[in-house]
N, C-alpha and C positions, 0 to 999 in steps of 0.2 A: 227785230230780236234775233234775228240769225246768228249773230255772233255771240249771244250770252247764253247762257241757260238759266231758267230761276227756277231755286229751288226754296224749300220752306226750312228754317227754323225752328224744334219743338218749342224751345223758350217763347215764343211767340204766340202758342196757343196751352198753355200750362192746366188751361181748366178744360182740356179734352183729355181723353183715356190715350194711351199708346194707338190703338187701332180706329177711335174717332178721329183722331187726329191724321194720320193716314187718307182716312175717309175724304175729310174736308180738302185736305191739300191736292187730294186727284179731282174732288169737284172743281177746285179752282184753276184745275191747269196746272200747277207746276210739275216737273218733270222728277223732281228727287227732295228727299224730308231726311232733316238729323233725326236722331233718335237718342234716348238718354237711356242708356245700361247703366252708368256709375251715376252715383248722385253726388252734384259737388257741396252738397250741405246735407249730412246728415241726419240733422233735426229738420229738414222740412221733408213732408212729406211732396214727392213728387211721380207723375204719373213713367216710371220706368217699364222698360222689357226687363221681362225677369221671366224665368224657366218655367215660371207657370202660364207663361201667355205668348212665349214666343212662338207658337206653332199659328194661334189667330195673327198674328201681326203679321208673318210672315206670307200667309193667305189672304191679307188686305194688300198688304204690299204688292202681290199679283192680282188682285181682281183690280187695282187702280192702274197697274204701268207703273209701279215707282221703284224709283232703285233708293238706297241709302246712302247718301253723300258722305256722313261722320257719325259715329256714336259721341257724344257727351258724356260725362267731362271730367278729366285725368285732372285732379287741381292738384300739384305738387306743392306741398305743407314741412316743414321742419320735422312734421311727425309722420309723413306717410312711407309706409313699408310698399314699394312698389307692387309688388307679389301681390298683396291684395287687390288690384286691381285684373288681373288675369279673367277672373271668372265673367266681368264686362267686355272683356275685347275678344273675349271669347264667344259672348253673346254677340258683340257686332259682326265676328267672322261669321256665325249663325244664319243671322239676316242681309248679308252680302254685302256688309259698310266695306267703303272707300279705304275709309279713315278713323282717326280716333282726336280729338281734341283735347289739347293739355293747355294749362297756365301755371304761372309760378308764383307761388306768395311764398317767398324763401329768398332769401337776401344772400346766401352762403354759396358761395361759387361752385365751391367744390361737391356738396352736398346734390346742390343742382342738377351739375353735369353728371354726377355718377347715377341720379337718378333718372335722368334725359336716357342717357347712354343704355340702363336698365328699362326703360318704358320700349324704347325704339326695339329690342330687343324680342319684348315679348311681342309687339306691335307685328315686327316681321316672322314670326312665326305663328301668324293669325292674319296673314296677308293683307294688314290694314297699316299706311303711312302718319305718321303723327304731324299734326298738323301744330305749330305754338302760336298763342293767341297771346300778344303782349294787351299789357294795360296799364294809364299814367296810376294806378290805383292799388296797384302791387308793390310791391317793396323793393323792388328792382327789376331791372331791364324794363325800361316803362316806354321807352321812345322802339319805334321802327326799325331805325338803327340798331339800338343795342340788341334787339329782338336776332335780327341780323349776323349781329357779328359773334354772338352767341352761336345760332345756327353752325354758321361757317368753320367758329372753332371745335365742335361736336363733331363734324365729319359722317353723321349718321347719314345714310342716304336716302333714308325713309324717312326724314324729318326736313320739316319746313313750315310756308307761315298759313295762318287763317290769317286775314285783316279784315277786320273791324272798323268800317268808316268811322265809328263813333271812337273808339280807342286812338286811331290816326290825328281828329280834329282834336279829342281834349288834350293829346298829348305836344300840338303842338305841328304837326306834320300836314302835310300836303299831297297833290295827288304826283308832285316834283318828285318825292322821296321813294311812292310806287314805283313810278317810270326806271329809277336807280336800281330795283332789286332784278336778282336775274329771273328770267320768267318762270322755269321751271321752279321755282321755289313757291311760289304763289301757289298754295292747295285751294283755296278757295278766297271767296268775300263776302261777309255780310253788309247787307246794305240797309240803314233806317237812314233817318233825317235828326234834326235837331234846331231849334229856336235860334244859337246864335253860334258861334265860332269860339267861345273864350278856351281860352288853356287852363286846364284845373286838374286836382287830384279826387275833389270831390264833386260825384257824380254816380256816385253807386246807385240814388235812387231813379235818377232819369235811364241810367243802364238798365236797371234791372224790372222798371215798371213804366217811364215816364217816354218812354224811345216815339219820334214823328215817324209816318208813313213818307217812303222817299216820294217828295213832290210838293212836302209840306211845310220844308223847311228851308233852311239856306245852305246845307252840307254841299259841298264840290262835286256831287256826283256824276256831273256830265265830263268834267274835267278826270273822274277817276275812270268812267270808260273807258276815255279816249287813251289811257295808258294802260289795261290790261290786254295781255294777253290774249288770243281768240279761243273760245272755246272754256273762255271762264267761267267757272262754274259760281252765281250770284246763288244769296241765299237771305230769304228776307226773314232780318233780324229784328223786329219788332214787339219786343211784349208791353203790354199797357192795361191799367187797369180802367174798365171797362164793364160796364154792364147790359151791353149786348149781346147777343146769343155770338155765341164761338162762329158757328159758322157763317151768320151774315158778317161779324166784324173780320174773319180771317179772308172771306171770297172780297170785301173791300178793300183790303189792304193790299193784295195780288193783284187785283183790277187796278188801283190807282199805280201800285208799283210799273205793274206795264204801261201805261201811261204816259210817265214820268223819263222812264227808260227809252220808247218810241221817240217820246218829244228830243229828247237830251242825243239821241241816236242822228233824227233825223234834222238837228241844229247846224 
């Protein structure tokens, strides 16, 4: 595991507090945890840092060694007012996030960009890079590619991609079309598994609850090692419903992850 680093997911443990979850992820070993400031729904209630707790979080963060990889999650909407999103990225400069993670459900090019161009913005003046997370389940830029060439024509230079093993296979891609992008572009990856290979648009509920522990499915993951970059930052993207205690099901899903990753490394 020299070459990688694995870090955790909040989505992956959704029924832990902000600072349990913290907790769990330094029992397991991993070196670095997303965090969720913004909530990209909200009507659900979800366990975020907010000004009322970010001083404990920020003191779990140091009793475990963990840095913050990303805050979650800038969703850009037909209706969002960027601006509002400040007081998040400004909790992730808070907590010493890397990054911030954005997706688009907005079809409008322009609308987009000027809202890209406005996220990157506030992003660098809270010393966090935006990372874009495509998906085949968005209304546009669904493929790798397009994710890509969007990037490219933005020119921001604090912007780039998250990939989503799982976003990659339903949308049809490989670990060919990784190898393509230029490396510094790659902020991170999240890694689960999956039952089979099809290309689909529907799959919101295996994304959002139904995701395999990598080692447990047929996803290309040994194939996607061998073409990142060194010093990539992996991030296990995993939520599932589950009625196991948080922390036996999260400390198994990191043990099996390293695993999976050893074997694939050592192939």
């Amino acid at each position: 595991m020299a070459k990688f680093r694995l870090g955790m997911g909040h989505f992956t443990a959704l029924d832990l507090t902000p600072v349990g979850y913290i907790n769990v992820a330094g029992l397991a070993g991993c070196v670095s945890v997303s965090m969720l400031t913004i909530s990209p729904n909200p009507q659900q209630h979800l366990p975020l840092v907010s000004e009322g707790n970010v001083d404990s979080v920020k003191a779990a963060l140091a009793s475990q060694n963990l840095v913050v990889g990303n805050i979650e999650c800038c969703v850009l909407t037909p209706h969002t007012n960027v601006e509002t999103l400040r007081s998040g990225l400004e909790l992730g400069r808070c907590i010493g996030a890397k990054g911030v993670t954005a997706v688009l459900f907005d079809s409008d090019e322009s609308r987009v960009c000027d809202n890209l161009h406005r996220l990157c913005s506030i992003a660098s003046e809270c010393d966090l890079r935006v990372s874009l997370e495509f998906m085949p389940m968005s209304p546009r830029w669904q493929s790798l590619q397009e994710a890509n060439d969007l990037i490219e024509s933005l020119n921001e230079p604090n912007l780039g991609l998250c990939v989503d093993l799982l976003h990659v296979v339903r949308s049809g891609g490989s670990a060919k079309d990784v190898a393509m992008l230029a490396p510094d572009l790659i902020h991170y990856v999240q890694l689960c598994d999956g039952a089979d290979l099809a290309v689909t648009r529907d799959y919101a509920k295996e994304a959002s609850s139904q995701r395999l522990t990598p080692g447990e499915g047929v996803f290309p993951i040994a194939e996607l090692l061998a073409v990142l970059p060194k010093d990539t930052l992996l991030e296990i993207e995993v939520p599932q419903s589950s009625s196991a205690e948080p922390k036996d099901r999260i400390c198994a899903i990191v043990s099996a992850t390293r695993q999976c990753l050893n074997a694939c490394l050592s192939s």
